[in-house]
N, C-alpha and C positions, 0 to 999 in steps of 0.2 A: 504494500500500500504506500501509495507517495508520501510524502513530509509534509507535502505543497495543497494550497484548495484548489490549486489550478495547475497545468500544465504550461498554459498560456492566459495572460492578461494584457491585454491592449487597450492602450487611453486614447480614445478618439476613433469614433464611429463611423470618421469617410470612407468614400472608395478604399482607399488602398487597405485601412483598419478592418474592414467590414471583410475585405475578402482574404488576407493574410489568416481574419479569424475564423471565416467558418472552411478555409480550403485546409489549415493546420487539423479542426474537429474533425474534418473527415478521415485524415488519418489514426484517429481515433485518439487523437488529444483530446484532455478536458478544458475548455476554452471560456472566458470570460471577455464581454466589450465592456468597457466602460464611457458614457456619453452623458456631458452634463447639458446639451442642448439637442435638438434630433437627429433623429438615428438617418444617414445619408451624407452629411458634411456639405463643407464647404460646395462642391459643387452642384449636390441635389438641392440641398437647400435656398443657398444664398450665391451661387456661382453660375456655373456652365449651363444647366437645365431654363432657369428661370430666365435667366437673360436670351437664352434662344428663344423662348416662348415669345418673349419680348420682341428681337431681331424680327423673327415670322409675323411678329402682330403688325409692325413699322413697314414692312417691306411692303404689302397689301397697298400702301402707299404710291408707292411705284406702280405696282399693277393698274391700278384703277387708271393711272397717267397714262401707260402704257397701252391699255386697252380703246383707246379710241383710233390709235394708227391701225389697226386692226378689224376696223366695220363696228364696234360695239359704242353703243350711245347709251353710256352710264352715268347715269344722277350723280349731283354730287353728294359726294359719299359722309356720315358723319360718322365718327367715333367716341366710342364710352369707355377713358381713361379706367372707371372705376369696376366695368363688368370685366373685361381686362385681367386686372388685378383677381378678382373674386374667382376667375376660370386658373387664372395660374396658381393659387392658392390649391385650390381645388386639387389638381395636378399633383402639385407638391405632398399634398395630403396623402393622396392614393399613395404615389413614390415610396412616400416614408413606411404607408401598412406595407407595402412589399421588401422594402428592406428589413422589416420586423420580421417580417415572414419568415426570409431567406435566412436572418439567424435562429429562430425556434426550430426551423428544419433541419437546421445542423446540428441541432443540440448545445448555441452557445448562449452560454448567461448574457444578459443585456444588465449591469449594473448602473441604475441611474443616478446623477452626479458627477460632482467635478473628481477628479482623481488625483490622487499625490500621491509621490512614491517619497516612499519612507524609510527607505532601505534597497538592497541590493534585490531581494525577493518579496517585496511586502508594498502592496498599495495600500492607498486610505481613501474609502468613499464613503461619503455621509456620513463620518464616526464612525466607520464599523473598518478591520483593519482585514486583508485579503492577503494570501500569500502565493505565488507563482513560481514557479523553475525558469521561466523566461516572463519577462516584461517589454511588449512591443509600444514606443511614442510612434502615435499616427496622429498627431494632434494636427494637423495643416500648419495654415498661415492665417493673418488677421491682418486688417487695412492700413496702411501705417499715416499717420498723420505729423504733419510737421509744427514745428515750435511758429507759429506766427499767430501773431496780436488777431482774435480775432475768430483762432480757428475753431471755437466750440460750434460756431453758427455753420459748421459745413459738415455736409453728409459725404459717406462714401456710398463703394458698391452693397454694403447690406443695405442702407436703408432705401435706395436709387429703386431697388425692386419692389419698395412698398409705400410710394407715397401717395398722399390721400388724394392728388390729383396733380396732372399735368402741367410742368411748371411751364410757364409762356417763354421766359429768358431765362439760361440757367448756364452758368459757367463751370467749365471741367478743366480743374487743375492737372496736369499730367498728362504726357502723350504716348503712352504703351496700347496695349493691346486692350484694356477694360476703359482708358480713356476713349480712344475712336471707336467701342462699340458701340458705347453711352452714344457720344455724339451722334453717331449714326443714325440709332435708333429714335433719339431725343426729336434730332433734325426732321427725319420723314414723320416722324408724328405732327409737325405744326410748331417744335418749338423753335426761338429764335438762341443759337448755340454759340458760346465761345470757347476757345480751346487760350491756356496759355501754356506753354512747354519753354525749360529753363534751356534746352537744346535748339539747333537751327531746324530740327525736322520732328517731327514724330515717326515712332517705333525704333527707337536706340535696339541696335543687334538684328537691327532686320538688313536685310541687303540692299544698298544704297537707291536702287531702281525700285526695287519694292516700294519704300517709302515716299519716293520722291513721286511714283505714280500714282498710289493712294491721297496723298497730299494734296496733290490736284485734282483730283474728284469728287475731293470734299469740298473744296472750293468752292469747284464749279456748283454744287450742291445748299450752296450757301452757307456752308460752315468757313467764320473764323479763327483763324490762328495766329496765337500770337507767340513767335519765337524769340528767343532770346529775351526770355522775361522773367521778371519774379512778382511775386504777390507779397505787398507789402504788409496790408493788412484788411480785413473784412470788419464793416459794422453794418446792424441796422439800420435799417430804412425806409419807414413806410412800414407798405408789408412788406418789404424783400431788404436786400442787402446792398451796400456797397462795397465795392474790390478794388483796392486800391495796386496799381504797380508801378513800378519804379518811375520817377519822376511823379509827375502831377495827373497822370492818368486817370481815370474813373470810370469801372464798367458796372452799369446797376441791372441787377437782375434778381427773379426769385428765387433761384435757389445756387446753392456756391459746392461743386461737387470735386472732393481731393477722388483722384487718383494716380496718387502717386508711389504703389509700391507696395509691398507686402509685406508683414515681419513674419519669421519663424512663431506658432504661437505657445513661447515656454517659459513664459512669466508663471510661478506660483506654483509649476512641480515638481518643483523639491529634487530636480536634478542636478544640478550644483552641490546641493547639501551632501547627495550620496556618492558623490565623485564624478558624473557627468561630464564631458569634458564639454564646453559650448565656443561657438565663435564669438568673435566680438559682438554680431549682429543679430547673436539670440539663435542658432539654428545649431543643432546637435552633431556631431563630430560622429561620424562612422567609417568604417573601413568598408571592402566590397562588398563585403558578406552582410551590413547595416548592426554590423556590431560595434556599441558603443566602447569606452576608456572602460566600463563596469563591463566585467563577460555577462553577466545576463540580462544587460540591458541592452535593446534594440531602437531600432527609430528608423524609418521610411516615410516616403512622401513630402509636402512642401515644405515639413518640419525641418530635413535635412539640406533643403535649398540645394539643388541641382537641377534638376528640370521640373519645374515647377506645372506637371500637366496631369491632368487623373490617370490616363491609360500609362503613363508612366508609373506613379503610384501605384497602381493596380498589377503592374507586371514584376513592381520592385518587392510586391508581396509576394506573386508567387516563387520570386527568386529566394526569399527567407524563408517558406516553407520548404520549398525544394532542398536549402539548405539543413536547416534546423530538426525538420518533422521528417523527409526522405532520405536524410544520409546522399544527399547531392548537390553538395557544394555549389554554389550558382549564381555567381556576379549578373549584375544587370548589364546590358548591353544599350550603350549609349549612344550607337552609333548612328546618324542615320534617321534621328526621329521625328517623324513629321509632325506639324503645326497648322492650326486655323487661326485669325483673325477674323473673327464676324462681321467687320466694318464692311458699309456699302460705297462702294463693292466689298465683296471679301477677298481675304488672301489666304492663299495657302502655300506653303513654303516647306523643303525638304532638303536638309546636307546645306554643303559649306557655300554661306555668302562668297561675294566677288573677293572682297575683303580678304576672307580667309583662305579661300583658293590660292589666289595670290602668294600668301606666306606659305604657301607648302611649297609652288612651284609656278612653272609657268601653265597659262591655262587660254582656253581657245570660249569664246562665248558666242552663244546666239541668242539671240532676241527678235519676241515680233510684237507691234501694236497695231491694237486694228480695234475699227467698230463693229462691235458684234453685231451678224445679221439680224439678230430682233431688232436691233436700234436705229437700222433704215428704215422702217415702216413705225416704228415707236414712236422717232422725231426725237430721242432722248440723246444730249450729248455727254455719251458714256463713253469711254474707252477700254480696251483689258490689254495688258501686259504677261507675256509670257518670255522667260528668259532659262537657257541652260546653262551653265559653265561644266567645258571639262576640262579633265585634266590632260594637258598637252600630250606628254608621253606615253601613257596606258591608256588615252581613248576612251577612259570611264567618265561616265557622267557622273559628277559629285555634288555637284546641286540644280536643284529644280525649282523655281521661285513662280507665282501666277497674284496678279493682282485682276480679280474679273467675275464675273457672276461663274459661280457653281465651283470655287478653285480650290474649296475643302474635299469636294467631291473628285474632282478632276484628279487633285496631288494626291490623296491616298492612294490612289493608282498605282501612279507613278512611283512612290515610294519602295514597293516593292520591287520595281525596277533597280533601283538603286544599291537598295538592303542587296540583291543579286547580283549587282556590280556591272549595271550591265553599260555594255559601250554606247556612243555614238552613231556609231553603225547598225547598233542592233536595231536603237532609235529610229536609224534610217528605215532598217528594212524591214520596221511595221508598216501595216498598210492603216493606214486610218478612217475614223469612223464619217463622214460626210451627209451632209453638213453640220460640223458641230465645232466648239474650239477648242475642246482637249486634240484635236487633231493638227493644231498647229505643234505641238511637241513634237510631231513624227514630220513636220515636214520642215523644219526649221534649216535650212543649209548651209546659207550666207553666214558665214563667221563674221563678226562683228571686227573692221582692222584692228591689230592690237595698241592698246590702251593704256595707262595706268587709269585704276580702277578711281581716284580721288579727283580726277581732271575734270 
């Protein structure tokens, strides 16, 4: 009989917690979640889920526009911010009974409460003290907000998903990937958006054509951006706010929205106290295997800041049970991992920017822009961008970049391509689908002359 109440205890009930814990039970460990907020995390909750609900509800926007270059004579259309809201709620609800499900079906404890480890084998939920052979952190990440005068009056991404209605003018701090969705979606609904970003572009780490393509579409779209800025300070006004930035500026709007970033979320677990080893920036220190400085303490997902994505999380679990519970050692493979941006248009992106290509070696690109055939009979002036880099010598294609409608869908494709290693040539000598525009990947020829990639 073990020592332990558990075989495994895991603090935090996201993706990646949720399935490290019921895929370890099935090996016939005795398995405990612990979740002091609902069971699904960050991304069912208050992430990925809800905000595509969102994205789809925004884009309908477009269609309606869309649809009259087409023969269709459509009323104008109105929308109800708040049924909206009460349908994705709704959604969320259901999600969450199915994530409940999925752990009673595995046979794992759902401990509710906040969790503290208290020891090397010993959590604490609620006052009552729990003991474990292994302790997995799947705690995510949480919004981070910065030190400026001011900043109590601003929301991030959790509250953005639940407000009680449609702000008219509404400013978004930050230019990553949860900034330009917001805007996006903010934008096609009717509202009037500004973006400030401390950088000259939005999406730091994306590949410089990516950004610079998306940029302009938001423009044209009538989103502002304001580069090379900072925010000085926010106060009320009226009902809304004012933002102040550098110099004597003043943008007034109803609602003031940071997204600027994410922390590790490891305030108050008591991992410090039992030897944890943490980075300066709050995120927990693991080796391949997600084993912490303590041997029986673990950690996966945004907690450990490397790729901050669910199907990452979700794969970095099966890599710890594979480890831990099957006697099969099993680093995560980092290689290679594809990405969505939801922004309108979306992007979707796989392997190494221009940027980085470049510091490996020398490297040969193609790119194409064009107006997607919807958008000669639409009247809508949209563009998409698709770009390859390979690498010069081996003929592999090492990155896949798409700023354009459908390019989440498009690059998962292609990823695989990549994951296989596959050439140029191979590229070439698919035949492609017509008429469509994941077919300009297969017909791309013209190498772009060579460049430095900053010019």
């Amino acid at each position: 009989m073990s020592k332990f109440d558990y075989d495994l205890i895991t603090i935090g009930a996201g993706s990646g917690g949720v399935r490290a814990s019921r895929m370890a039970a099935r090996t016939g460990a005795k398995v405990a979640v612990v979740e002091e907020s609902r069971v699904g995390g960050t991304c069912v909750m208050r992430g990925c889920v809800p905000k595509k609900l969102l994205v789809y509800a925004s884009s309908f926007a477009h269609s309606f526009g869309d649809a009259r270059g087409f023969g269709w004579d459509v009323a104008e259309p109105s929308f109800d911010w708040g049924e909206l809201i009460a349908n994705k709620n709704a959604e969320l609800n259901r999600l969450e009974g199915i994530y409940g499900r999925i752990l009673r079906e595995n046979n794992v404890d759902l401990l509710d409460g906040r969790g503290v480890v208290t020891g090397p084998n010993s959590v604490e939920v609620g006052g009552k003290s729990y003991t474990a052979k292994r302790i997995l952190i799947a705690t995510g990440g949480w919004p981070h907000l910065p030190d400026v005068p001011g900043i109590e009056h601003a929301i991030t991404s959790n509250e953005a998903l639940d407000l009680d209605e449609l702000p008219k003018r509404i400013v978004i701090v930050g230019g990553g990937y949860i900034a330009v969705e917001f805007a996006g979606l903010f934008n096609a609904l009717g509202a009037d958006v500004t973006i400030i970003i401390r950088a000259g572009n939005i999406l730091r780490g994306f590949d410089e054509d990516i950004r610079e393509a998306l940029a302009a579409e938001m423009e044209k779209q009538g989103i502002t951006i304001h580069r090379e800025c900072v925010v000085r300070s926010i106060e009320p006004e009226g009902d809304g706010y004012s933002v102040r930035l550098h110099g004597t500026e003043i943008i007034d709007c109803d609602k003031v929205f940071y997204a600027t970033g994410r922390t590790p979320n490891t305030k108050g677990l008591g991992l410090e106290e039992v030897g944890v080893t943490l980075t300066d920036k709050g995120a927990v220190v693991v080796d391949e295997y997600f084993q912490t400085s303590v041997p029986s303490i673990f950690a996966l997902g945004d907690v450990i800041s490397r790729i901050e994505l669910t199907p990452v999380a979700i794969n970095e679990g099966m890599a710890f049970v594979a480890t831990q519970f099957e006697g099969r050692p099993t680093p995560m493979d980092y290689e290679n991992v594809p990405a969505a941006v939801f922004s309108q248009p979306p992007v979707g992106t796989v392997g190494l920017t221009e940027v980085e290509a470049r510091e490996r070696g020398d490297v040969d690109i193609y790119m194409s822009r064009f107006r997607p055939m919807k958008h000669t009979l639409s009247g809508r002036e949209s563009h998409a961008m698709m770009k390859l880099i390979v690498d010069r010598a081996s003929q592999r294609v090492v990155g896949c970049h798409m700023v354009g409608d459908d390019a989440p869908e498009i690059v998962q494709g292609f990823a695989v391509a990549l994951k296989c290693g596959a050439t140029k040539a191979q590229f070439d000598a698919t035949v492609g689908i017509h008429p469509t525009a994941a077919e300009e990947f297969v017909t791309m020829r013209e190498k772009l002359p060579d460049h430095d990639e900053d010019q």
